[in-house]
VEXDREN-2710 file (C-alpha; in Angstrom, 1 decimal):
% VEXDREN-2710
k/r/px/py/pz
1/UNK/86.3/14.6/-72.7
2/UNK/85.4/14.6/-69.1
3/UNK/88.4/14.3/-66.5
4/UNK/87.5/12.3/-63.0
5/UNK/89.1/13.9/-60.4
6/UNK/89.4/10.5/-58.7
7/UNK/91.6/8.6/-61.4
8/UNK/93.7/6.8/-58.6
9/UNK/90.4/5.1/-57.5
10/UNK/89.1/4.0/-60.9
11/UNK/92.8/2.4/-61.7
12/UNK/92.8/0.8/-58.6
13/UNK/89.6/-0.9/-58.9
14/UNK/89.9/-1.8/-62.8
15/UNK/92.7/-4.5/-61.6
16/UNK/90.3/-6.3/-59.7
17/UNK/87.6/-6.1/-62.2
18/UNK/87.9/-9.9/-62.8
19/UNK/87.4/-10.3/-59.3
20/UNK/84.3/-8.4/-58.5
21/UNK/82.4/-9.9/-61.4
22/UNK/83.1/-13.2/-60.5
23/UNK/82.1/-12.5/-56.8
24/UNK/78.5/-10.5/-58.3
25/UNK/77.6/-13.9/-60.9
26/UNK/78.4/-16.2/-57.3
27/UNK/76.2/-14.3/-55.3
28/UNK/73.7/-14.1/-58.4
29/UNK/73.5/-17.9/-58.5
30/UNK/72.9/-18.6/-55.2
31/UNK/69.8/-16.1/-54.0
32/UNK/68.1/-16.0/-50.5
33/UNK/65.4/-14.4/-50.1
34/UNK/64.7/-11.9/-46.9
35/UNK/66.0/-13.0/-43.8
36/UNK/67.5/-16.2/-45.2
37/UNK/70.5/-14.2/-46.6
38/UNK/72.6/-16.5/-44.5
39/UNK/75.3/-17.8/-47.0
40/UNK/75.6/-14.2/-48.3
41/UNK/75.9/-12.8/-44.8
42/UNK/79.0/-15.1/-43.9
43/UNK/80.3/-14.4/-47.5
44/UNK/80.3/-11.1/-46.8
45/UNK/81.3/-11.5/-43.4
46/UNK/84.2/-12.9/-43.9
47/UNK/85.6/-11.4/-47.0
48/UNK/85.1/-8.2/-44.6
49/UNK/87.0/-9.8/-41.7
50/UNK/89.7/-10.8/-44.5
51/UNK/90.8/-7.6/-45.7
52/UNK/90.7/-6.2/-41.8
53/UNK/87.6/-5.0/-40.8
54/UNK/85.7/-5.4/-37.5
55/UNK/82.5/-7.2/-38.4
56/UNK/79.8/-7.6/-36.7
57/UNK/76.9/-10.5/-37.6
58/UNK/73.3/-11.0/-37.1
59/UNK/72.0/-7.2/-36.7
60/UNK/68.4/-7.4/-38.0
61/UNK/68.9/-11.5/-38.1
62/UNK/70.8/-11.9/-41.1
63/UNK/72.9/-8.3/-41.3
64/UNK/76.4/-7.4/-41.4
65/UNK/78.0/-4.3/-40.4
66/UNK/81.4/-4.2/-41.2
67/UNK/83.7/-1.1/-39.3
68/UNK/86.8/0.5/-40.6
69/UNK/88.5/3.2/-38.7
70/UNK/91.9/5.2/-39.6
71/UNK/93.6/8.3/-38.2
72/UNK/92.1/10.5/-35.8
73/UNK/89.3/11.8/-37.0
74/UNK/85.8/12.1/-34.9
75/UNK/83.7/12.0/-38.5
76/UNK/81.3/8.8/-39.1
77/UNK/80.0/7.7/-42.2
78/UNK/77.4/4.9/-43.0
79/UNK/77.4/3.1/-46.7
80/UNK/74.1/0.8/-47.4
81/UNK/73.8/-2.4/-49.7
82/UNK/70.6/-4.3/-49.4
83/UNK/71.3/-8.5/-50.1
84/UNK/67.7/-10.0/-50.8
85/UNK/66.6/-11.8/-53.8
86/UNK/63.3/-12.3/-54.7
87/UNK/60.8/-14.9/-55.0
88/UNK/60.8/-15.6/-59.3
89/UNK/61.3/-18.0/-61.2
90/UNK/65.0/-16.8/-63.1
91/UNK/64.6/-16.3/-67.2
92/UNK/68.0/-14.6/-68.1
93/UNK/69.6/-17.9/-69.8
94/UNK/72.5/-17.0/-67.9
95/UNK/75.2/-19.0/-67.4
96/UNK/75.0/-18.2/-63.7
97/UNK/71.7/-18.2/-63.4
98/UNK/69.5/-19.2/-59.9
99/UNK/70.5/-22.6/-58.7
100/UNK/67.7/-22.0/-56.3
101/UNK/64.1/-23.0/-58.4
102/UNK/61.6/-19.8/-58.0
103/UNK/64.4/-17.5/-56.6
104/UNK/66.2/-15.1/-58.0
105/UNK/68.0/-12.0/-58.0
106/UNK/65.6/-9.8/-60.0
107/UNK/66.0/-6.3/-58.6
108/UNK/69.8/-6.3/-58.4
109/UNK/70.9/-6.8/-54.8
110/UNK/73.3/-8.8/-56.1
111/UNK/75.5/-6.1/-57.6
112/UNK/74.8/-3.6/-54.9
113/UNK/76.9/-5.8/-52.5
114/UNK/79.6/-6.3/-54.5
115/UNK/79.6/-2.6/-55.5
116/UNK/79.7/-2.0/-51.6
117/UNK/82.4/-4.4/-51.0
118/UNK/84.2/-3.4/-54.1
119/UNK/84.8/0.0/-52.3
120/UNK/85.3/-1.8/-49.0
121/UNK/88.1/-3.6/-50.3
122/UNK/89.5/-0.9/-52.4
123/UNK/89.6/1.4/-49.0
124/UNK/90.8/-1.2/-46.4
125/UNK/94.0/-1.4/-49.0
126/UNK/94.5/2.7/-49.5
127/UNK/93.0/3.9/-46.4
128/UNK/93.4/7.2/-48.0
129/UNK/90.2/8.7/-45.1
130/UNK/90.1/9.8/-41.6
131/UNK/87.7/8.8/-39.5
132/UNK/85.4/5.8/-38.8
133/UNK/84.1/3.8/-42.1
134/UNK/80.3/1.6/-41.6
135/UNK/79.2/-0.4/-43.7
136/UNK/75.9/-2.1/-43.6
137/UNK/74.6/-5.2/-45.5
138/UNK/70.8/-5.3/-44.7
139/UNK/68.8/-8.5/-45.4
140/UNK/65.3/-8.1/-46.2
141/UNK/64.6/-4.7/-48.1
142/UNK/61.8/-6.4/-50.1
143/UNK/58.6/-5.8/-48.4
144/UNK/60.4/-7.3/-45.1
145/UNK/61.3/-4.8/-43.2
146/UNK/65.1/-5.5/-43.2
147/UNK/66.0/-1.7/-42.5
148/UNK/63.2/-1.8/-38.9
149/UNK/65.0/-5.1/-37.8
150/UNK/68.7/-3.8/-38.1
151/UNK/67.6/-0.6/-36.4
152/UNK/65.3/-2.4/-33.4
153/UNK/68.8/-4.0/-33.2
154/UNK/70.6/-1.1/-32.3
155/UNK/72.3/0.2/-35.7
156/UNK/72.6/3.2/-35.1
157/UNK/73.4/3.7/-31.4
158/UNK/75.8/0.8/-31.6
159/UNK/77.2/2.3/-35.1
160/UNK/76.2/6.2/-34.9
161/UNK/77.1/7.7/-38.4
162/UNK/76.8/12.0/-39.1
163/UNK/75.4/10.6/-42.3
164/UNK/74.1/7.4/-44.2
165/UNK/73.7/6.9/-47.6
166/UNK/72.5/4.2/-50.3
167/UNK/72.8/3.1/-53.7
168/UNK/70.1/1.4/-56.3
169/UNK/70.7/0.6/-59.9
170/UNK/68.2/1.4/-62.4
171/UNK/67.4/0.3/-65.8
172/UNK/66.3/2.5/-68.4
173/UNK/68.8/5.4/-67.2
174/UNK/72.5/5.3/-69.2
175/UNK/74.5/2.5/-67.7
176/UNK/76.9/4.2/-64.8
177/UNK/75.3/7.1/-65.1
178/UNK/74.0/8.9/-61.8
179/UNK/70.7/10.3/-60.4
180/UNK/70.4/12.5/-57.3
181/UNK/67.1/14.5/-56.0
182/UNK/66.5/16.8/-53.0
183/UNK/63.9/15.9/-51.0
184/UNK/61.1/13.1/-51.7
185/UNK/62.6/10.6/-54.1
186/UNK/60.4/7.5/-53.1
187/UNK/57.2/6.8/-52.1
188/UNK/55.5/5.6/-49.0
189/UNK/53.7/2.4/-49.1
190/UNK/51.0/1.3/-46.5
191/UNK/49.9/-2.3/-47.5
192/UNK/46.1/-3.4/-46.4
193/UNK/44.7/-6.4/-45.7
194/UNK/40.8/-6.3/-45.5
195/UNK/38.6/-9.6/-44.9
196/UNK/35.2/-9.2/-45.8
197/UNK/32.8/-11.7/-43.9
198/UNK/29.3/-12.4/-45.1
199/UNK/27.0/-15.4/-45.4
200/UNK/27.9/-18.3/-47.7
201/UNK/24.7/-20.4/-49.4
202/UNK/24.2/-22.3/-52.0
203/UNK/24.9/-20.3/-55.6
204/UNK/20.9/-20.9/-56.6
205/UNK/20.2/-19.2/-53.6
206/UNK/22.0/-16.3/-53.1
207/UNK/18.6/-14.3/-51.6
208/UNK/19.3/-17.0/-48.9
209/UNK/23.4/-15.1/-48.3
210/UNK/25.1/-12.2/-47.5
211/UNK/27.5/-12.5/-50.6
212/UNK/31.5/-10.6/-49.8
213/UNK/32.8/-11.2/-53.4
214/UNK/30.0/-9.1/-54.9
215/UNK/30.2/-6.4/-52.0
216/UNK/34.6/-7.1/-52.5
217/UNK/34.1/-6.6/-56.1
218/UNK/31.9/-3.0/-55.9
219/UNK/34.9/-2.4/-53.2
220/UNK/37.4/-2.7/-55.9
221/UNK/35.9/-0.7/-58.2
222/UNK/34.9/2.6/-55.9
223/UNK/38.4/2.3/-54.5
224/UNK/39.4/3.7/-58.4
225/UNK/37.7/6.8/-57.5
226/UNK/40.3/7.6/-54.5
227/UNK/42.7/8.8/-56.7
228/UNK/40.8/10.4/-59.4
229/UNK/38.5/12.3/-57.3
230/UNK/40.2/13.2/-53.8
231/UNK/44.1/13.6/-54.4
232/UNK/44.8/17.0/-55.7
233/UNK/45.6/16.4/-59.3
234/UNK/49.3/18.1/-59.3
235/UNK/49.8/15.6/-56.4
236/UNK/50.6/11.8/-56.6
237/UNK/49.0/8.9/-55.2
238/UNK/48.4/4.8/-56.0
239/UNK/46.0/2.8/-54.7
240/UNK/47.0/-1.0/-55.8
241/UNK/44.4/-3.8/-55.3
242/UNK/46.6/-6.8/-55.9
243/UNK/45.1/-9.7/-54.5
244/UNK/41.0/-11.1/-54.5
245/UNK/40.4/-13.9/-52.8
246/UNK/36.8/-15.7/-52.4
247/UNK/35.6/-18.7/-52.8
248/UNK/36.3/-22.3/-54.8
249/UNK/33.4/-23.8/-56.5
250/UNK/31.1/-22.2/-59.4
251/UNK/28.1/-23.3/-57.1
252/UNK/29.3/-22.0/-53.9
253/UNK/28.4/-18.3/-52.4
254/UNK/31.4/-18.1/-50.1
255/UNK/31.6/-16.8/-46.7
256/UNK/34.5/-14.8/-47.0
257/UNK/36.5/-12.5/-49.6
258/UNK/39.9/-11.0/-48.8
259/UNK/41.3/-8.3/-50.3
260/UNK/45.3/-7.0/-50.4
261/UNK/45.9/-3.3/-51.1
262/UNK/49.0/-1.3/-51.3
263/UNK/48.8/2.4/-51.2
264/UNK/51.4/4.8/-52.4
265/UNK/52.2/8.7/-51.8
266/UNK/54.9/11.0/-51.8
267/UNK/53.5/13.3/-49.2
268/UNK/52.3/12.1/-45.6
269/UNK/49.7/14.6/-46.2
270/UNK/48.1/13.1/-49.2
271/UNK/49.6/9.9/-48.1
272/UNK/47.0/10.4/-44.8
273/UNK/44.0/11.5/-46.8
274/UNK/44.5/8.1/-49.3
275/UNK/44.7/6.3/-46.3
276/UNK/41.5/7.7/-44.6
277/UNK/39.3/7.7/-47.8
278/UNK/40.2/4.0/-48.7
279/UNK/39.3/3.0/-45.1
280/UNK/36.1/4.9/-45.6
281/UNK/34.9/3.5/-48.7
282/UNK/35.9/-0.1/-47.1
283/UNK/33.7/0.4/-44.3
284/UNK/30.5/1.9/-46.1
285/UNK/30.9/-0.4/-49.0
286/UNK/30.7/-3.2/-47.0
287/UNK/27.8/-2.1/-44.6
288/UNK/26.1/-1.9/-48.3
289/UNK/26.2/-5.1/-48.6
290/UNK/25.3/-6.8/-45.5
291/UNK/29.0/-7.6/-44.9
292/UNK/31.4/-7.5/-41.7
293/UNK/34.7/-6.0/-42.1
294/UNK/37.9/-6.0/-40.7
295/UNK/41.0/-4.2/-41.6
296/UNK/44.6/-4.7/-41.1
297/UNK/46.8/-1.9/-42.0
298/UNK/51.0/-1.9/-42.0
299/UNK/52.6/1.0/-42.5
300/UNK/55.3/-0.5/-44.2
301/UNK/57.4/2.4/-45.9
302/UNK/57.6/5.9/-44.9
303/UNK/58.4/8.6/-47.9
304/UNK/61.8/8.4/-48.8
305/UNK/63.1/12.4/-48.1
306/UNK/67.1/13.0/-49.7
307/UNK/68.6/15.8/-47.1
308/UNK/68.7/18.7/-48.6
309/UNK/72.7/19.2/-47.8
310/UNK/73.9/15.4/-48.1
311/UNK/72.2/15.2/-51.3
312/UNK/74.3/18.0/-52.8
313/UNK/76.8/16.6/-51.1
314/UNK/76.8/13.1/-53.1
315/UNK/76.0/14.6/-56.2
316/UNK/79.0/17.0/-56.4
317/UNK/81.0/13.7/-55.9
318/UNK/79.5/12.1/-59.0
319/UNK/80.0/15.1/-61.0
320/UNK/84.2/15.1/-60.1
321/UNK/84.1/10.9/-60.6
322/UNK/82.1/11.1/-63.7
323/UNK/81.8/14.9/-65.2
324/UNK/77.8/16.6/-65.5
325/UNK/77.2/14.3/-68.3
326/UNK/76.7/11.6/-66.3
327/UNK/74.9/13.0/-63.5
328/UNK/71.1/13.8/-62.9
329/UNK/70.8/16.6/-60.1
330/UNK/66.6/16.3/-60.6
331/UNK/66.2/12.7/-61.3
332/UNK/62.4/11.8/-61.2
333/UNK/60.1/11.0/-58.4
334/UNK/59.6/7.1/-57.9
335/UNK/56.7/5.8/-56.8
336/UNK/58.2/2.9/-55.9
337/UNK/59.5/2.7/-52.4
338/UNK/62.5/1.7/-50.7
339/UNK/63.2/1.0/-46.7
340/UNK/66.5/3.1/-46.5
341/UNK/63.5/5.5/-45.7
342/UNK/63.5/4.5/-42.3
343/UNK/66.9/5.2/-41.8
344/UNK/66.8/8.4/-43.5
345/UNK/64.2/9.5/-41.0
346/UNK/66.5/8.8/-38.2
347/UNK/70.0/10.0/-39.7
348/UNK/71.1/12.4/-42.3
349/UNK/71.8/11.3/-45.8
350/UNK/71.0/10.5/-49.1
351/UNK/69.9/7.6/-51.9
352/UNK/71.0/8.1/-55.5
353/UNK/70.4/5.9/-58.9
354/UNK/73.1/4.0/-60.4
355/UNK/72.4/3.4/-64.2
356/UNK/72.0/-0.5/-65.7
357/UNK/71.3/0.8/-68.9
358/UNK/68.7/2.2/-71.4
359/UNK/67.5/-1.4/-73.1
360/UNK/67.7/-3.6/-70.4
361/UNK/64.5/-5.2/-68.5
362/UNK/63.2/-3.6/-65.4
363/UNK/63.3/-4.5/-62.0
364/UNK/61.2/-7.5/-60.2
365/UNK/61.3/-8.8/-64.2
366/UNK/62.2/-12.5/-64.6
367/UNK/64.3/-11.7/-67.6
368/UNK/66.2/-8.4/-65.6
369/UNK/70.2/-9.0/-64.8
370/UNK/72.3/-6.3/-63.0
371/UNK/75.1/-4.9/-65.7
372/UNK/78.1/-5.8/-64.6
373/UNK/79.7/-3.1/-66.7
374/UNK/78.5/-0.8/-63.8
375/UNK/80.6/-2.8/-60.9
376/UNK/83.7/-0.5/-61.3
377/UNK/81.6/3.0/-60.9
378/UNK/79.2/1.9/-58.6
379/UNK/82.3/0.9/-56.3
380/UNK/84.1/3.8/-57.3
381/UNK/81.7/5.9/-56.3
382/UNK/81.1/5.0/-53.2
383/UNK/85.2/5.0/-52.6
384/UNK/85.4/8.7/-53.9
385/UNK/82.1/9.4/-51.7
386/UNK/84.3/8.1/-48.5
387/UNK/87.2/10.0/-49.2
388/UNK/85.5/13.0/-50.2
389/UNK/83.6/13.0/-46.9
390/UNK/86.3/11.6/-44.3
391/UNK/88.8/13.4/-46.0
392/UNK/91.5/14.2/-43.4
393/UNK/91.8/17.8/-42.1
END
């Protein structure tokens, strides 16, 4: 039987249980989706200002950066929660389910915040640290770029921190169990959108066009060979074609096709050489055809790299909350990504997964539903993490 070498915290927080549930179903029924997170900004906002912190609205539009500070100490640390919901239409049959038709909280933002403020709470009352507590309630994470807007907005130079670190749950890995990993943990993402412009006709004519859903279909298809045949094979890459576009009639050769890529990597090297060699094969597939081309590219994630010291750092505090059982020090590569990269590349830290549990549905899944079982040791967690780090000298 494992001992946590932070029992006051987990006593603490199991008398307010009750309370952070409640708060986490609220927040579930009543989604926003990036940059519309206004009720849950002022809910947070406020329950923030209520249990004494100094709070401090629209950073990145709709963030909130609450700041606690106690005793003397020069030490800074940053705690993330993203707020976002997305846009789906809600299957759980819960009883708290979306009032808000094709919205929902499918990824688990929902529980992040009240995991966050869970901890906030639970360290405004014991203030057992030393030094100066931030934490940050960024809007947008999905696809958005909540994380660039909070820090075009001055995060970090109004609220510097010696280290930042963020929390996301995960389904299919024990519920309230933990998973660390040095170094790349997430992938970059680079999203693509390519119009391809040729010569609409009539369809009994087509010697008469320049057709750009034939020359965007052969695109689709030689972009398969990016991956298979130019990315080291002990490396990882994805090249996503997610959206074609062309055309609305069965008689109708249309003048344009538009295609919507996202490419993944978890090295800028071979994240670089995707990027090249899809542009490439863009370009000389449409001169193929006959077609114009244009390319817009946003480089919307970078890799997501764990510091090699704060990583160790946040693990060891999972293994004295919740024993080596419950804790993953080489959790696998994702190669989904995640905007806390940008903030990793401009501060030191960390991002770890949070269990939801093994037979629950996955993420960005109409039927998924954060575990609320996981509340108490996600806000746990960060509490020990804060005391652990501004622990007085």
């Amino acid at each position: 039987m494992t001992t946590s070498k932070h029992p006051h915290i987990l006593a603490w927080l199991a008398d307010v249980a009750g309370e952070l549930q409640a708060l986490r179903q609220d927040i579930h029924a009543h989604p926003e989706l990036g940059f519309e997170e206004n009720r849950t900004s002022s809910l947070v906002a406020q329950t923030l200002r209520d249990w004494g912190y100094e709070v401090h609205t629209g950073i990145g539009r709709t963030g909130v950066v609450g700041v606690l500070r106690n005793g003397s100490s020069t030490r800074r640390l940053g705690l993330r929660a993203d707020m976002d919901a997305l846009p789906i239409v809600e299957a759980t049959g819960a009883a708290y389910s979306s009032r808000h038709p094709g919205c929902m909280h499918a990824c688990g933002h929902d529980g992040h915040t009240v995991m966050l403020l869970g901890a906030a709470r639970y360290l405004a009352a014991t203030r057992r640290f030393d030094g100066t507590l931030t934490l940050i309630f960024q809007p947008a994470e999905e696809g958005q770029g909540g994380a660039e807007a909070m820090l075009a907005d001055g995060l970090l130079e109004r609220f510097p921190c010696d280290a930042l670190f963020g929390m996301h749950n995960m389904p299919g890995l024990a519920a309230g169990h933990l998973g660390f990993r040095e170094g790349a943990m997430m992938a970059s993402q680079d999203l693509l959108t390519v119009t391809l412009e040729g010569v609409g006709g009539h369809g009994s004519m087509p010697h008469l066009t320049v057709d750009p859903l034939v020359a965007a279909a052969s695109v689709v298809m030689a972009l398969q060979t990016v991956v298979a045949r130019n990315i080291d094979a002990q490396e990882a890459a994805v090249v996503t074609v997610g959206a074609l576009q062309a055309g609305e009639a069965a008689n109708v050769i249309p003048q344009q096709a538009l295609l919507r890529l996202s490419l993944r990597a978890l090295d800028g090297e071979v994240r670089r050489l995707t990027l090249e060699r899809v542009q490439a094969i863009i370009h000389t597939q449409a001169k193929s055809f006959g077609c114009h081309v244009s390319i817009e590219h946003r480089p919307a994630y970078p890799v997501l790299i764990n510091h090699a010291a704060e990583n160790a750092f946040a693990r060891q505090v999972g293994i004295e909350l919740l024993g080596e059982a419950a804790v993953d020090g080489n959790t696998r590569k994702l190669m989904g990504s995640e905007d806390f990269a940008w903030m990793l590349q401009r501060c030191p830290g960390a991002y770890l997964f949070i269990g939801n549990g093994v037979d629950r549905p996955m993420v960005h899944n109409p039927a998924y539903d954060f575990n609320d079982d996981i509340l108490l040791t996600g806000a746990a967690y960060w509490s020990a993490l804060t005391e652990r780090w501004l622990a007085p000298a």
